[in-house]
C-alpha positions in Angstrom: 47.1 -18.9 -13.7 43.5 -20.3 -13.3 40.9 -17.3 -14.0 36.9 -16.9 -13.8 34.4 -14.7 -15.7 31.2 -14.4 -14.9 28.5 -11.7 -14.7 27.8 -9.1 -11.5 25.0 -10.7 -9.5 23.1 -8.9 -6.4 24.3 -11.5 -3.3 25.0 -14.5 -5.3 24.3 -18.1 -3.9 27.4 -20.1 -2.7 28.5 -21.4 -5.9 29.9 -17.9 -7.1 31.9 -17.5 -4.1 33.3 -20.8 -4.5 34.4 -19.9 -8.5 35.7 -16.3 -6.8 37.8 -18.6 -4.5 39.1 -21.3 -6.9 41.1 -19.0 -9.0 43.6 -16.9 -8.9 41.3 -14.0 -10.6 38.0 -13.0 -11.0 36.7 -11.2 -14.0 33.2 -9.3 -13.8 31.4 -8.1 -17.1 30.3 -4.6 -15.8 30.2 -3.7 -19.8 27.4 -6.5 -20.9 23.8 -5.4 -22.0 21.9 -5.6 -18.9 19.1 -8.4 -19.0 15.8 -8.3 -17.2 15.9 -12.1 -17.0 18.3 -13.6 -14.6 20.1 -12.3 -11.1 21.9 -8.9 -12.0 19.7 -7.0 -9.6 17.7 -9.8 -7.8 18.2 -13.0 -5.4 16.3 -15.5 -2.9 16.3 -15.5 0.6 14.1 -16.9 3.1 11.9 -16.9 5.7 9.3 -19.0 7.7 6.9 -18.8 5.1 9.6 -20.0 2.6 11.6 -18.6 -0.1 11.3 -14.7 -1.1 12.4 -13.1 -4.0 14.2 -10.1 -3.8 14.8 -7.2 -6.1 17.2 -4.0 -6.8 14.8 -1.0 -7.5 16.2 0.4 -11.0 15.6 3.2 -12.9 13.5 3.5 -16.2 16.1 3.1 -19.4 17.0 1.6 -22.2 16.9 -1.9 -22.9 20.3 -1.6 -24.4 22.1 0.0 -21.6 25.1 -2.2 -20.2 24.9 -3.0 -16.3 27.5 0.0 -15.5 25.0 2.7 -17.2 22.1 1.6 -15.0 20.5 3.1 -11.9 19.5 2.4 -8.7 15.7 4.1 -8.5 15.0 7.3 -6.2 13.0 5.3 -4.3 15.7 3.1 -2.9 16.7 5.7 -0.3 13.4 4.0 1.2 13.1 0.9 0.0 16.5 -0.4 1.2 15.0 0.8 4.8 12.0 -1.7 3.8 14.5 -4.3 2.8 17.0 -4.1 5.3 13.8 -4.4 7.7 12.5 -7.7 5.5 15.9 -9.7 6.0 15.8 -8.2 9.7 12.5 -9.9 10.2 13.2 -13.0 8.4 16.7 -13.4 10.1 16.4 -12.5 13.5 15.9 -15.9 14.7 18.9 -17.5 12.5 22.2 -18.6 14.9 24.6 -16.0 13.3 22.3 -12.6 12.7 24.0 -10.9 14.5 27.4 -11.6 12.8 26.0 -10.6 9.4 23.3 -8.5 10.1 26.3 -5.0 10.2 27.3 -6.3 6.7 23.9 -6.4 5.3 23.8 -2.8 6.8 26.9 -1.9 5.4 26.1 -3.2 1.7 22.1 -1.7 1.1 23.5 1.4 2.8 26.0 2.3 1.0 26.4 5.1 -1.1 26.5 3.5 -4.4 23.7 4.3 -7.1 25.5 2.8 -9.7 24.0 -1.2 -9.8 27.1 -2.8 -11.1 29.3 0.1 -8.6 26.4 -1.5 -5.9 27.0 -4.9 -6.8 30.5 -4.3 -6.9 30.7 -2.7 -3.3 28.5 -5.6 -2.2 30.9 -8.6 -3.3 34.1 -6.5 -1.4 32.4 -6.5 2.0 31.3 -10.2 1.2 35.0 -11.5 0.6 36.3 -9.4 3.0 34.2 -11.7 5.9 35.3 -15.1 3.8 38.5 -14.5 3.8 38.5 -14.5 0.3 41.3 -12.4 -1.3 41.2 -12.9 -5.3 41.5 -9.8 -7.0 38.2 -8.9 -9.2 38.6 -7.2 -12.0 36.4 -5.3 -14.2 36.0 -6.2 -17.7 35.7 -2.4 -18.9 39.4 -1.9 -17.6 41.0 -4.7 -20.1 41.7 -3.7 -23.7 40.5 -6.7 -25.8 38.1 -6.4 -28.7 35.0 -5.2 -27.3 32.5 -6.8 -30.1 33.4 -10.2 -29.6 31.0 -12.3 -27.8 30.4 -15.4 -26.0 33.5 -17.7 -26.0 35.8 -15.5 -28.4 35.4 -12.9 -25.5 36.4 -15.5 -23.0 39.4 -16.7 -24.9 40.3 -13.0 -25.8 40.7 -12.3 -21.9 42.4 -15.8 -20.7 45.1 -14.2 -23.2 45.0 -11.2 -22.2 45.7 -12.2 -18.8 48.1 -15.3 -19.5 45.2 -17.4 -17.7 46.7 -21.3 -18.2 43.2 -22.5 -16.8 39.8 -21.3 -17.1 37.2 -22.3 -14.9 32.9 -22.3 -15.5 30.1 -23.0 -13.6 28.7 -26.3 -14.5 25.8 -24.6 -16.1 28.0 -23.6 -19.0 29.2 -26.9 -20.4 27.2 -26.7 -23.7 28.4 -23.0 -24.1 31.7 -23.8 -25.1 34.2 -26.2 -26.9 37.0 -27.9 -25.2 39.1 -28.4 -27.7 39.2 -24.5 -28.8 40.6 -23.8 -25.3 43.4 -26.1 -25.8 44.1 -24.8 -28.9 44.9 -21.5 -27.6 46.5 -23.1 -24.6 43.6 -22.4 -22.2 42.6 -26.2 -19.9 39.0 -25.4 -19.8 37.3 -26.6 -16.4 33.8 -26.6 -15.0 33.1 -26.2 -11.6 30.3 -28.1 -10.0 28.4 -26.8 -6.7 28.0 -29.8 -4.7 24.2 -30.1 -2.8 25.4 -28.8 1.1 22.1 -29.1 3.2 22.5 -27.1 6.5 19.9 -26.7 9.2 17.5 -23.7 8.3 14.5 -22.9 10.2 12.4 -26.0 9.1 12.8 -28.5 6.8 12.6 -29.5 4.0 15.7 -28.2 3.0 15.7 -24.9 0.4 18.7 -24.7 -1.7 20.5 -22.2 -3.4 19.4 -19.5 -2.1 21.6 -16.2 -1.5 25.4 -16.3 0.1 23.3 -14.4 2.8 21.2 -17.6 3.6 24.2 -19.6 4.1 25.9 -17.2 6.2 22.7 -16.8 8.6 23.0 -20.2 9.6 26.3 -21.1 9.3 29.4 -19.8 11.2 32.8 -18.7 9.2 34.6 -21.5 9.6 31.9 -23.4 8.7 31.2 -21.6 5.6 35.3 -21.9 4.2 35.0 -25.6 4.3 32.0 -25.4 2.1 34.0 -23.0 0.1 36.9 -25.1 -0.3 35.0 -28.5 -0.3 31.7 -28.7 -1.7 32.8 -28.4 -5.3 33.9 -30.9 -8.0 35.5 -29.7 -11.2 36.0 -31.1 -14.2 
């Protein structure tokens, strides 16, 4: 049984859908400390000025919440009109807007307040369009030992779910050891996203940018070769 972990992140870039897609399921930490740094509640997309960054409104709390005790803001009954106008604006011109352009809707309009119950929501409609169907599972519904962290938590949930195989992003090669995987009977893999340039709206070419990117400019069947293709793993 070949399983994945990996944090919630607001319309991830290609390579988390092809780790969702390589395994047979999909852990998501909804019961980690939020961190400002990094893409819980953020992504890039672009237009014909070039990349924009764009953000999840949250509300004011503690530094120490985990991602399923934060907010959305009160303000994003407006902003996600002002968002969902952005990637309208950007995106109108892309080949396949109108394809995705009813599951953007149905994503920043949902009724979610919740981020990681947002995020969540998000990622459904997502694999619902690929064709993906590997069950996600949240890490607050497994009973393992809460305080362990980093790969003790990892190897406390391959045997929790009688995973044979684990699989990580490439980034994560120096984060764990090899040989304590196999101890515990786990074949640790890394996953590399292979550069896929597609035709945007000018070149040069700007990479990893949103799933929502990809999708703009490329049609499904398109997209699932790129999902089942354009990785290595090691």
């Amino acid at each position: 049984m070949k399983l994945a972990i990996m944090q919630p992140y607001f319309l991830p870039y290609l390579g988390y859908f092809q780790l969702i897609n390589a395994v047979d399921e999909f852990v998501i930490y909804d019961d980690i400390e939020y961190t400002k740094k990094g893409w819980i509640n953020r992504n890039r997309l672009l237009s014909c000025q070039g990349e924009m960054l764009v953000t999840l409104p949250l509300r004011k709390g503690s530094d120490y919440l985990k991602v399923n005790q934060r907010y959305l803001a009160d303000s994003w009954v407006k902003d996600r009109v002002k968002l969902n106008n952005r990637i309208r604006n950007w995106y109108i011109k892309a080949p396949y807007f109108e394809s995705i352009e009813p599951i953007i809707n149905q994503i920043l309009f949902a009724p979610c307040v919740n981020l990681f119950d947002f995020i969540y929501n998000s990622l459904i409609h997502l694999l619902r369009y690929l064709q993906i169907q590997t069950p996600l599972i949240r890490s607050s519904t497994l009973d393992f030992d809460s305080s362990l962290k980093g790969e003790g938590k990892v190897l406390a949930i391959c045997e929790l779910q009688s995973a044979s195989e684990y699989l990580n992003p490439q980034g994560g090669v120096e984060l764990y050891d090899k040989a304590s995987f196999t101890r515990c009977g786990v074949d640790l893999q890394f996953l590399n996203c292979l550069p896929y340039e597609y035709e945007q709206f000018s070149p040069p070419f700007t990479p990893f940018l949103s799933i929502v990117d990809v999708l703009m400019f490329n049609d499904l069947a398109t997209v699932k070769l790129m999902l089942n293709e354009q990785y290595s793993i090691k």
